[in-house]
C-alpha positions in Angstrom: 127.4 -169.6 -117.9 128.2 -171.6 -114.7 131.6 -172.9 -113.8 130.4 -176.4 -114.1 128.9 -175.5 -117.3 132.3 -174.4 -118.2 134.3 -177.2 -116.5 132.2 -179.0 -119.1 132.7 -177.5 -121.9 136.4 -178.1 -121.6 136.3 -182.0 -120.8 135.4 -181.8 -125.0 138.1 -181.6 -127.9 138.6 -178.7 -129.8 135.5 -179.1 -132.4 133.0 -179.7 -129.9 133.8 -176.4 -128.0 134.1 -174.7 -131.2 130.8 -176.1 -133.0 129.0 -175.3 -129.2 130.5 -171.1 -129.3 129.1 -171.6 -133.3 125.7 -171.8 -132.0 126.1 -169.1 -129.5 126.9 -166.4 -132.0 124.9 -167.8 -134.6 122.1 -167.6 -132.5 123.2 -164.1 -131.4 123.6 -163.0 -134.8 120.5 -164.3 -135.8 118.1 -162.8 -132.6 120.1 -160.0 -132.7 118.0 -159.0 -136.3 115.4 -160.9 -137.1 112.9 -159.9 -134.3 112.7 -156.1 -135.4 112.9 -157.1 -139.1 108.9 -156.6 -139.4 109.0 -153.8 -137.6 111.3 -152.4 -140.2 109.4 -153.5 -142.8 106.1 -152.1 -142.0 107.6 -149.0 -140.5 110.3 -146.9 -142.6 109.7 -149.5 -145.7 106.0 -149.0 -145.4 105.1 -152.1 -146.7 101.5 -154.1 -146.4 101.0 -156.7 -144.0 101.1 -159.5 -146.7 103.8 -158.1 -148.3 105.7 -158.2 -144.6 103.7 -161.8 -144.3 105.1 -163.1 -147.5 109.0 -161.6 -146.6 109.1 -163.1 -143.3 107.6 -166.4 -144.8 110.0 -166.7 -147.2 112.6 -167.1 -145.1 110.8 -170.1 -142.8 109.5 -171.6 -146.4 113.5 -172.1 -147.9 115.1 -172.5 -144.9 112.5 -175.7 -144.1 112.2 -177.0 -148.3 116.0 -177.1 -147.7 117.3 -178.7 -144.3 117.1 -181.8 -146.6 119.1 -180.6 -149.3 121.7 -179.3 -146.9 122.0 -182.1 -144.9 122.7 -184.4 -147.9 125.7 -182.3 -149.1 126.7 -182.6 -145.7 126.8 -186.0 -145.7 128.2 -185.6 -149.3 131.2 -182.9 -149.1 131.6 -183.0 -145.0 130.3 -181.0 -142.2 132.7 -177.8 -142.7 132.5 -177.0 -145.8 128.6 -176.4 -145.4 128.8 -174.7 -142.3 131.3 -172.4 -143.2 129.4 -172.0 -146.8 126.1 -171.2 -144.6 127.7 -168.6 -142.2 129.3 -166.7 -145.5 125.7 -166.9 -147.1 124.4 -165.3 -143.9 126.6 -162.4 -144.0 125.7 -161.5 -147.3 121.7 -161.6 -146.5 121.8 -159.7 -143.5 123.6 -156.9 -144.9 120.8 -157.3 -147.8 118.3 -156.9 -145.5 119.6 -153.9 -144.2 121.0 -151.8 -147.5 117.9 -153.3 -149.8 114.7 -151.5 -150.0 113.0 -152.8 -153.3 111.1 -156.4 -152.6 112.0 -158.8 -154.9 115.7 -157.9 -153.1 114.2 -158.6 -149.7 112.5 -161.7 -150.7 116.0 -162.9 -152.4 117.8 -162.2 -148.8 115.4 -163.7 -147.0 115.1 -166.7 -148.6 119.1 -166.5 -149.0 118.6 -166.3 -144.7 116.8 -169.1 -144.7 118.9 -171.2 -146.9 122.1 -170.8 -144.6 120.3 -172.3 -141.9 119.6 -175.2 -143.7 123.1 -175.3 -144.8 124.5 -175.3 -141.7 122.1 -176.4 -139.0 122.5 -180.6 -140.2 126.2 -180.1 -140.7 126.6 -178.5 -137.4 124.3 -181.0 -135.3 125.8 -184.1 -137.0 129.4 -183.2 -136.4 128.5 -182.1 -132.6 127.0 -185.8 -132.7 130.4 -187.3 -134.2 132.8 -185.1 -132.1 131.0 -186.4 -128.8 131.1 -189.8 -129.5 129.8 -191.8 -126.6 129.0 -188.8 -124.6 126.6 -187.1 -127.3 123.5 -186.7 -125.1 125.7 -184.7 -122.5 127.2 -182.6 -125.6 123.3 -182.0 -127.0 122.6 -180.4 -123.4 125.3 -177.9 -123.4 124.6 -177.3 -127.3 121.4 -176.2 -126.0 122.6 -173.8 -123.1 124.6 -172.0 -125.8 121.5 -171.7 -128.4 119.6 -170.7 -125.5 122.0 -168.0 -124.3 122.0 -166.3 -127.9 118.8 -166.5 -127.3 118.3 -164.6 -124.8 121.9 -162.0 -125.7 120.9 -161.3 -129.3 117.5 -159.2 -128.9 118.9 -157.1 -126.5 121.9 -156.2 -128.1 119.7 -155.9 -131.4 117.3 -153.8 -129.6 120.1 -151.5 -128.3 121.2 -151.1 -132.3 118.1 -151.1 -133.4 117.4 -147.5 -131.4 120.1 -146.3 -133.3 119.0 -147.4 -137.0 118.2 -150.7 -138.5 120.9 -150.9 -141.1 123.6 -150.5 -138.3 121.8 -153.6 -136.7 121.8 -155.8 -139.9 125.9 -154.9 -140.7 126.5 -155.4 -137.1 124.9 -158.9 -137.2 126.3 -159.5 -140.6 129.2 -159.0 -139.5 129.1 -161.1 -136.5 128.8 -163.7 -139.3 131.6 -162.4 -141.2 134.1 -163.1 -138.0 132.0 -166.6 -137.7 133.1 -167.6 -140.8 137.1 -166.9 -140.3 137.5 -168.8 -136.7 136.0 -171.6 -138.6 137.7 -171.3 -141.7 140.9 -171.4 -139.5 139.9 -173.0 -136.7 137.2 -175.7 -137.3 138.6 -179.3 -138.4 137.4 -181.4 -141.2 135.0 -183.6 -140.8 133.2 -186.3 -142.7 130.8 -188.7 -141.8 129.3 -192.1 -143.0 128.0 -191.3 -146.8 125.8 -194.2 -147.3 128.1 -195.9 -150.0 129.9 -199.4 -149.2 133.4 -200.1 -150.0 134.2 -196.3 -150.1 132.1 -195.2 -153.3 130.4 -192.4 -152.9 126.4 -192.9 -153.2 123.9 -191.0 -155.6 121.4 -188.2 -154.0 118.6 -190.5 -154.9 120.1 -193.2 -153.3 121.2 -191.3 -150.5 117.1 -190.0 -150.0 115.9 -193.8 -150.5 117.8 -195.0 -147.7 116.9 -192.1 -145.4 112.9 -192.7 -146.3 113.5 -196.6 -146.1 114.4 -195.8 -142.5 110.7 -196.4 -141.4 111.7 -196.5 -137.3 113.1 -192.6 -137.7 110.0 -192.2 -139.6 107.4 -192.5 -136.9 110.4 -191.0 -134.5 109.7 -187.8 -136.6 105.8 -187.9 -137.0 105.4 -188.8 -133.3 107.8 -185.8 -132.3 106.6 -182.7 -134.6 104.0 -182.3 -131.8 106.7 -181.4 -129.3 108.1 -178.5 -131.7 104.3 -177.9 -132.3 104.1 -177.2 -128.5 107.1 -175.5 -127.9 106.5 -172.9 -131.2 103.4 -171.6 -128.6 105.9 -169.7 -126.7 105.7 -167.2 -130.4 102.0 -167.5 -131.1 99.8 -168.7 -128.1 101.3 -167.3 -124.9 102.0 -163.8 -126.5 98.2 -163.7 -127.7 97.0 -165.3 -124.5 99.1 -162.4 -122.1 97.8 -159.7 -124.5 94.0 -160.5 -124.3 94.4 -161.5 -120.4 96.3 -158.4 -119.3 95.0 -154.7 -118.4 96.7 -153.2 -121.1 99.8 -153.5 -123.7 102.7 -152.6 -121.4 101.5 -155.0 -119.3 101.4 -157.4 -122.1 105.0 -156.7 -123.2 106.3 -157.1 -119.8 104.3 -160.4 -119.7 105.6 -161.7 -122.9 109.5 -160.6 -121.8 109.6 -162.2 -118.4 108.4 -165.4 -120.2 111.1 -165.1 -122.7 113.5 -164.8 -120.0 112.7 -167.5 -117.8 112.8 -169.8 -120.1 116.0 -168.8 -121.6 117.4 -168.8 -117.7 116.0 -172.2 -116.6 117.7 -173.5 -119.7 120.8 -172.2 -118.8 120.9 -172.7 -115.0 119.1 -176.4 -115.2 119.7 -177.7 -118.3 123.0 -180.0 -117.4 121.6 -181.1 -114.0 118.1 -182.4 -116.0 120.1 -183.9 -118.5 122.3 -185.8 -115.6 119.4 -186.6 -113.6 117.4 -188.4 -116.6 120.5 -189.9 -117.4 120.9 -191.9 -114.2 117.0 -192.5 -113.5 115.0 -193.3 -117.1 116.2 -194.9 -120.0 116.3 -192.2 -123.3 112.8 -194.0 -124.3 111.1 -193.0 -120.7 113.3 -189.4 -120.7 111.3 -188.1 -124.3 108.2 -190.1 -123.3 108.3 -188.3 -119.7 108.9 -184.7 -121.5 106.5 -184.6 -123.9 103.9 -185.6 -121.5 104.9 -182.4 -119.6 105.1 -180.5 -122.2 100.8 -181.3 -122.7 100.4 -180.6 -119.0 102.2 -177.3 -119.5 99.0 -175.4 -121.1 96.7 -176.4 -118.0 97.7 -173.6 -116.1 96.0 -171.8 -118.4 92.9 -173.0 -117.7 93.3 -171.3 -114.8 90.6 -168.0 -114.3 92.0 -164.8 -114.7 90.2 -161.7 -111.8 88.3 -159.4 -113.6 89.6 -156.1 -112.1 91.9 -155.2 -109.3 95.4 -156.5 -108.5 95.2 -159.6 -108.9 94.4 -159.3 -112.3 97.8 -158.8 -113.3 99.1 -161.5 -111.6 96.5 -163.8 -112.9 97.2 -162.8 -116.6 101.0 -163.1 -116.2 101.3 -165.9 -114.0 99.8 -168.7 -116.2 101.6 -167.8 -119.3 105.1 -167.4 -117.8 104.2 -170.7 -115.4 103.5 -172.8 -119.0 106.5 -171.0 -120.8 108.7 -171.9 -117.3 107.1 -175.8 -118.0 107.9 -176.4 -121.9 111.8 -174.8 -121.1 112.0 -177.8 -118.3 110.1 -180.4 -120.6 112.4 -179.1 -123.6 115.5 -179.9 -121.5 113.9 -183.7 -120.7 113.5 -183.8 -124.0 115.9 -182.2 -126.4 119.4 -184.3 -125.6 117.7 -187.4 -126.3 115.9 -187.0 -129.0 119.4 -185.9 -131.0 120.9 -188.4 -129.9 118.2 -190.7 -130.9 118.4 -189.7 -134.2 122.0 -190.6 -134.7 121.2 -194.5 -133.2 117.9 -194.5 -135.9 120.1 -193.6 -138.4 122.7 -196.1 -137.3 125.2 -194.0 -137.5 125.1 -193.5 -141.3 123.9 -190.4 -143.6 123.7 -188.7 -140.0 123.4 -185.2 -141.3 120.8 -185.9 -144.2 118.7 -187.7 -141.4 118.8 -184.1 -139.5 117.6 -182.8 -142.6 114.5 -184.9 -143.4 113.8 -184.3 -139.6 114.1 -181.0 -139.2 111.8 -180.7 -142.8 109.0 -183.4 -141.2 109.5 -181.1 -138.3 109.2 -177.6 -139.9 105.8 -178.9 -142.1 104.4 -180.1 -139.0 104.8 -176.5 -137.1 103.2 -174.9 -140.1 100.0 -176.9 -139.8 100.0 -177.2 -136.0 99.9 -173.4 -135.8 97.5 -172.7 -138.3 95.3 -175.3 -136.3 96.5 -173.9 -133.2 95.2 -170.4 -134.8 92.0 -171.9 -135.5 91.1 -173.0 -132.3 92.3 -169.7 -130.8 89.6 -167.9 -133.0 87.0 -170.7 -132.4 87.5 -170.6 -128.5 86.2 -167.0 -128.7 83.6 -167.8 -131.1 81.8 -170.3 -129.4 82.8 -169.3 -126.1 84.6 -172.0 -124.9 87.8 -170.7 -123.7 89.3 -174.0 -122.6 89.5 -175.7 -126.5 93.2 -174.3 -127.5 94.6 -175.1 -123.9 92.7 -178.4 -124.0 93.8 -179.5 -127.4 97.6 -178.4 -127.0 97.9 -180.7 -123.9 95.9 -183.4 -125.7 98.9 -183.3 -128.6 100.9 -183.5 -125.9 99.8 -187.1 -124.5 99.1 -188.1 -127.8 102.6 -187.8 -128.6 104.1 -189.0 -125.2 101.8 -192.7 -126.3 103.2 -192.8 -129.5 107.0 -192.3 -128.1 105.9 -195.4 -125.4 104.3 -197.7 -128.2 107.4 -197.4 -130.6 109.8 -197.7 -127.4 107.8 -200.9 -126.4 107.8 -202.2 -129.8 111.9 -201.5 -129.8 111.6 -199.2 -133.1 113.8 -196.8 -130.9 116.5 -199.2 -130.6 119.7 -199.3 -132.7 119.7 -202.1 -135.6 122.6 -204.1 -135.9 124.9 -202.9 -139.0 125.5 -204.3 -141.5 128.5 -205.6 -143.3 128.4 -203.3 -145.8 127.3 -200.6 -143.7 130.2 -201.0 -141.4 132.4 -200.7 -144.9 131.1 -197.6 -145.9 132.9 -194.2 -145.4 136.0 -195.5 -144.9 138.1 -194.5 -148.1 
């Protein structure tokens, strides 16, 4: 971290700093495991590749049906009291997935994974969003240097246990959790935002789920945005499979697929508070997410970009493109990320913050699944029909596409706060 980073950091009250070190180590925790989990599985567990398939799933498939759930009892019971709950449920799967060998046990800890996250991830963004107060978009950029920087600390500390054996790795990270869950137990405030109700009653589920769908503005905020996590996600799929068929062999590959992991990661780091400031005095939050997803389509064209058949350029000219379009989403993703958070919190007007996370981060997670499986598709069919261009082509078309549904809402004003009202400005405060 930089000083200013740093000197940042501090200018926040005691929960901010706390929820942003959360992220750090839950992300470090998290990366620390989950990228050699398949390996374990296929290797000393000697399981099939659907079987491996459906394990790893399982933990996307509750952790995505759930963000809604978990962001309602948010909302509900108040932010620590989920995030703590998640971290704890955390430390038991890991060390699941590290001492259990039969697979109905696996699929139980991996689903158990997945249902932390959604536990704590809308608690955790919500009371970042309340803590920050008028300076949320500036809080969402350093929230994103730390998840970035556990990022990039957890696989090689992971990797490094991992040598060792597996299970040390998963009690290692599960115990990273365990310590989680004490500073916060101790440490983190209570918190509680706007529930929905007026005149301090508490509201129903259902109700609460009504209001959030009624919403229609955050609505077509989240359809028009799943493209950008569509686009971002090709840093996992595409680019990997693009550097491995464009490179001389696998080492090469691997190297390819590493830098690109860590420039992004670094750029994030290094640039993400100067973007942020930057946007902040020159576009309006509108122009900042309409500006970034329209990068983050031009990010794929360098891949368009002919790769030399032999000799030593052709190493360049497989590595180049990929890390050059990884190197583009991390900048676009730093446009981008700060204010679309905070744009959710003015959508929601303030109200059932953490349950609006949710149903986002759901929308969200759905549209992943089906970009990538189209994404997939046209990867196959490029090779098929020979046209190499269609999957680079159709990920910066998404890309534009999304960018003019951000300007049409933005000119219509959907993206502009409401005006409460009086019974909104009564609730949650019993």
């Amino acid at each position: 971290m930089t000083a200013g980073v740093l000197t940042q950091v501090r200018s926040y009250d005691r929960s901010v700093q706390l929820l942003l070190l959360n992220q750090f180590t839950i992300n470090l925790g998290f990366y620390m495991l989950m990228p050699f989990l398949a390996q374990h599985l296929s290797g000393r567990l000697a399981l099939t590749g659907w079987l491996v398939g459906l394990i790893l799933g399982m933990r996307n498939f509750s952790q995505q049906g759930m963000f809604l759930l978990g962001g309602t009892l948010a909302d509900r019971f108040g932010y620590k009291p989920l995030i703590v709950a998640g971290c704890v449920l955390r430390t038991v799967a890991f060390a699941a997935l590290g001492l259990v060998d039969s697979v109905p046990g696996l699929l139980a800890a991996s689903a158990a994974t997945g249902f932390a996250g959604a536990l704590f991830n809308p608690a955790v963004r919500a009371y970042l969003a309340q803590g920050a107060g008028e300076r949320r978009v500036e809080a969402f950029a350093l929230f994103n240097i730390f998840y970035q920087a556990g990022i990039l600390a957890g696989p090689l500390i992971g990797l490094a246990l991992t040598r060792v054996d597996f299970k040390l790795t998963c009690l290692v990270s599960a115990a990273v959790f365990a310590v989680l869950t004490v500073v916060q137990v101790r440490a983190l405030p209570q918190a509680r935002g706007d529930s929905g109700g007026s005149g301090g009653k508490r509201e129903s589920i259902g109700r609460q789920w009504r209001q959030v769908l009624a919403n229609r503005p955050f609505l077509l905020f989240a359809a028009s945005m799943t493209g950008s996590y569509v686009l971002s996600f090709q840093v996992y799929l595409a680019l990997p499979m693009a550097l491995r068929d464009a490179a001389p062999d696998e080492t090469a590959a691997t190297i390819g697929t590493s830098t690109l992991f860590a420039v992004s990661g670094l750029a994030t780091i290094l640039g993400q508070t100067r973007v942020t400031a930057w946007c902040r005095r020159n576009w309006t939050s509108d122009r900042a997410i309409t500006v970034g997803l329209a990068l983050m389509g031009a990010a794929f064209l360098p891949l368009l970009m002919p790769v030399p058949a032999a000799g030593p350029g052709r190493l360049i000219g497989a590595m180049a493109p990929a890390v050059l379009c990884g190197l583009l989403l991390a900048v676009a993703t730093m446009v981008i990320y700060p204010f679309e958070m905070d744009t959710i919190v003015t959508l929601a007007q303030e109200r059932l913050v953490a349950t609006h996370y949710g149903l986002y981060n759901t929308i969200c997670g759905v549209g992943i699944t089906a970009g990538n499986l189209l994404t997939g598709a046209a990867l196959d069919a490029s090779g098929r029909i020979g046209l190499p261009a269609l999957p680079w082509l159709s990920l910066t078309a998404l890309g534009l596409a999304c960018a003019g549904a951000i300007h049409l809402l933005s000119c219509r004003g959907s993206l502009a706060a409401a005006p409460k009202s009086p019974a909104a400005s009564l609730a949650g405060r019993s």
